[in-house]
N, C-alpha and C positions, 0 to 999 in steps of 0.2 A: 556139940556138933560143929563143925567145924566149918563157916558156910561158904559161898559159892566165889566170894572178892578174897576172900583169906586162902584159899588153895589155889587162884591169881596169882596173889602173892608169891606164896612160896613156888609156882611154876616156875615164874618169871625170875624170883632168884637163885633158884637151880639151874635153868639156862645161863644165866650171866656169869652164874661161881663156874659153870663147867665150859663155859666159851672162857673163859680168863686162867681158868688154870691147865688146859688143853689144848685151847685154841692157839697155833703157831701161825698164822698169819696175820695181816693189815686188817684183811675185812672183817676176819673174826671177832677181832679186837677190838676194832670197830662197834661192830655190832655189840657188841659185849657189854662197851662202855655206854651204845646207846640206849640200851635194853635198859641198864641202871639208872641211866639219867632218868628215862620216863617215869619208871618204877621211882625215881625219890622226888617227882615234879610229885605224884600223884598223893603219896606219903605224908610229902609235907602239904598238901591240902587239907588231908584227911587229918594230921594232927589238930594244925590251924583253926579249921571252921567245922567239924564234926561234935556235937555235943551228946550225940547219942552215944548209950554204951557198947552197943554193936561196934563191929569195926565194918564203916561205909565210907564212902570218897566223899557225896555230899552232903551237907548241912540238915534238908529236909527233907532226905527221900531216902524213908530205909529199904534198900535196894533188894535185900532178901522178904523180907513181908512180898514186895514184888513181884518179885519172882515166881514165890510160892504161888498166887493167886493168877497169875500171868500162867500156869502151865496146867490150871485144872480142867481142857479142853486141850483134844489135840490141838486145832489149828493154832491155839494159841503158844503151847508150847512149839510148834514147829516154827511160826513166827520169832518166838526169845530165842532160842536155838541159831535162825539164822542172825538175830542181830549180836551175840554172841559170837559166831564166827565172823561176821562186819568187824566190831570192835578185835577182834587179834588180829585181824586184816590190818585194819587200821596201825595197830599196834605194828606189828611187823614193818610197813611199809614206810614208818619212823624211824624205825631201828637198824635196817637194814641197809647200809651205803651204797647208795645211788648209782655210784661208779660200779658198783656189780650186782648190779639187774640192768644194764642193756645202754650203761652212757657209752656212747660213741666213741672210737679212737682216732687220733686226727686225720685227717685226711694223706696229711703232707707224710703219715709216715707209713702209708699202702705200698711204699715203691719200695721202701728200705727192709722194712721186716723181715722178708723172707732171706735179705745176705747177713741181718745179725741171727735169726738163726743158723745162717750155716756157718757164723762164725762162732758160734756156742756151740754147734754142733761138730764141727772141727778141734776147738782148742779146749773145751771144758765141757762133756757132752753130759756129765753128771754134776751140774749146775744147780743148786738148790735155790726154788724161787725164781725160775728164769725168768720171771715177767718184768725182772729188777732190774736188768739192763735197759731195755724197752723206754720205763720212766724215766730213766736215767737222763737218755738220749733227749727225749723230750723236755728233761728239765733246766738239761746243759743248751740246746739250742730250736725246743720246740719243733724239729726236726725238719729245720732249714739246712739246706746241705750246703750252701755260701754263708751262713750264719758268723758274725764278724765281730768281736770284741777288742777295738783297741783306744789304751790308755795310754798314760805314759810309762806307768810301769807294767805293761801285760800287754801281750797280742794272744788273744782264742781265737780259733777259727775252727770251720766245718762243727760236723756234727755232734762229733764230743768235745769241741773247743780243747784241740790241742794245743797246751800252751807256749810261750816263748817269753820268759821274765826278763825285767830291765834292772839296774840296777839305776842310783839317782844320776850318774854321769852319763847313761845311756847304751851302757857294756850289759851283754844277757849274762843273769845270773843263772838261769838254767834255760835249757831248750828241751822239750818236752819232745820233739820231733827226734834230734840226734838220740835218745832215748830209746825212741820206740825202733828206730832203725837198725839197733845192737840184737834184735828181737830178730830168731830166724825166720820168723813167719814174715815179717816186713823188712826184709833186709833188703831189697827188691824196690823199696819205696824210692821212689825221685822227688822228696815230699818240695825240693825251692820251687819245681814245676808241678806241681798237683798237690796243692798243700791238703783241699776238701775230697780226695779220692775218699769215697763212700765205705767201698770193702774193708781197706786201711784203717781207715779212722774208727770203723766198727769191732774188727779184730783188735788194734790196739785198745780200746774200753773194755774188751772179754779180758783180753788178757793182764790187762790191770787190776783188774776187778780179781780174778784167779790171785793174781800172787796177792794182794790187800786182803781177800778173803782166809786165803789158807795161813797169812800173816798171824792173822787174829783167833781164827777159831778154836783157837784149842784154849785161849784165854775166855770165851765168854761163851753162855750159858746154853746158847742157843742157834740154829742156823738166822731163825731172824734177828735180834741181838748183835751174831758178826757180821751180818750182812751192813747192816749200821753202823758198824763204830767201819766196816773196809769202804763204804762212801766219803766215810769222815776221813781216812785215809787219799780216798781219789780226790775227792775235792780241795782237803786242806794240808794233807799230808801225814805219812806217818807218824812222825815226830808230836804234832796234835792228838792224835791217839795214846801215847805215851804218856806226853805231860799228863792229860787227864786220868790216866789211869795213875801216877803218882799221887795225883791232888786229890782223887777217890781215896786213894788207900790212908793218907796221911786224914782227912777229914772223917773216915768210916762210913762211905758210901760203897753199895756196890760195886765193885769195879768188873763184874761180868756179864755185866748188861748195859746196854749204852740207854734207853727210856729207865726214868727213877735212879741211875746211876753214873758214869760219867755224862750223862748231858747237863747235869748239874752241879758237873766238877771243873769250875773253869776258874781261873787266876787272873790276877787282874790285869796280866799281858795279853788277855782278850778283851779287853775293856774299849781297846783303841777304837775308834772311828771308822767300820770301812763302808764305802758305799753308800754313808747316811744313818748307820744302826752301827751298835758295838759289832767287834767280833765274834763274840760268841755267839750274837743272836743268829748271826749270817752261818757257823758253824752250825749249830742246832737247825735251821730252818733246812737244812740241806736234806738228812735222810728222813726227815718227818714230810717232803714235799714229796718227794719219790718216794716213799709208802703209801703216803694218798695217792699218788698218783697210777698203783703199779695196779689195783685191784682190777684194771678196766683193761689189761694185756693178758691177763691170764687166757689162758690155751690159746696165745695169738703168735707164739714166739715157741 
């Protein structure tokens, strides 16, 4: 018979095998992976310090004997019963990311929302995951609309820190602005005078996002998957999505999924320095920050 921790067991790994082979979102995934983690904290106890032949979590307390004598009176099985539903509470409210049950979204970004929706809802209104712009904005400048990044080689500004590269004598190697103004939706732009115009800078992130998305998806597995390697795209550029998709294929990794497959396909011309961490680390940190980030926008955008 098969007792009461052992069909736990297999709940909890039915859950996590059918959130990980079904589950197409962050939080899913999330959860998935947390539902596991618990399940193999508990596991490896139960290997560790259990000498009985039952299968129980602790040392000295055969939890089915328990049980059994715990429920030969209603009130006391109504008593196990609730602390049964306690303990999957508990369980649950482990497993499940924080960012979606009820964490807050920033304040700074109540005013902007509703123009990057109607700039999704204008230029890409069948957007998959729209909550991934949202984080995005947030990730690029916390959604500071004078938000200001300048180096010697880089000027970002406003909200999706549009860029302007330097080269070492001080000539721009690209202008991200001249770019986005070839674009008939921002043709219109006067960006040397309003370089942080809000609408602008928001439609130009849709719209980037659109073409790095449709870039990629017909090459990887999934809409979350493209949506990943088309950040790696906005942030680092296409060209970085390539290479790794060479160094996937040449090593036999993945190459249609960016977690478990190109994120772990980097060359040693990622190796470099930037910002205090290699490049690759600064590549990889980018869509893994805006997936955590994006579960607490959903139906906000």
């Amino acid at each position: 018979m098969i007792g009461w921790l052992c069909k736990t067991w297999i709940l909890i790994a039915l859950v996590a095998g059918g959130l990980l082979l079904y589950g197409d979102s962050a939080a899913l995934r999330l959860t998935a992976y947390n539902l596991s983690a618990i399940g193999m904290v508990l596991l490896l106890i139960d290997l560790m310090l259990d000498r009985r032949k039952q299968w129980g979590i602790f040392p000295t307390l055969d939890i089915d004997n328990a049980l059994e004598r715990s429920t030969s009176t209603p009130l006391s099985a109504a008593l196990t019963w609730l602390g049964v539903v306690l303990l999957i509470i508990t369980i649950l409210i482990l497993a499940v990311p924080r960012m979606s049950i009820g964490a807050p979204i920033p304040e700074r970004s109540r005013p902007y929302l509703h123009v990057l929706t109607a700039a999704i809802n204008d230029e890409w209104p069948d957007m998959p995951l729209r909550e991934t712009p949202a984080a995005q904005t947030e990730q690029e400048s916390s959604w500071k609309k004078t938000a200001t990044l300048k180096t010697s080689r880089e000027l970002g500004r406003g909200l999706v820190q549009l860029t302007i590269a330097y080269n070492k004598d001080g000539k721009e190697r690209f202008n991200a602005y001249q770019d986005a103004t070839r674009l008939k939706a921002l043709s219109k732009w006067d960006w040397q005078r309003d370089p942080y115009n809000v609408r602008y800078q928001l439609i130009y992130l849709v719209l980037t996002d659109r073409t790095n998305f449709t870039t990629v998806r017909r090459y990887m597995i999934n809409d979350t998957e493209a949506w990943k390697a088309a950040l790696v795209c906005y942030n680092a550029g296409q060209g970085r999505w390539l290479a790794r998709r060479a160094i996937a294929k040449q090593i036999r990794l993945p190459s249609d999924r960016w977690t478990g497959g190109l994120e772990l396909a980097h060359g040693t011309r990622e190796d470099t320095i930037l910002y205090g961490r290699p490049l690759w680390q600064a590549v990889n940190e980018y869509p893994h920050n805006i997936f955590t980030r994006s579960v607490k926008y959903c139906g906000q955008v």
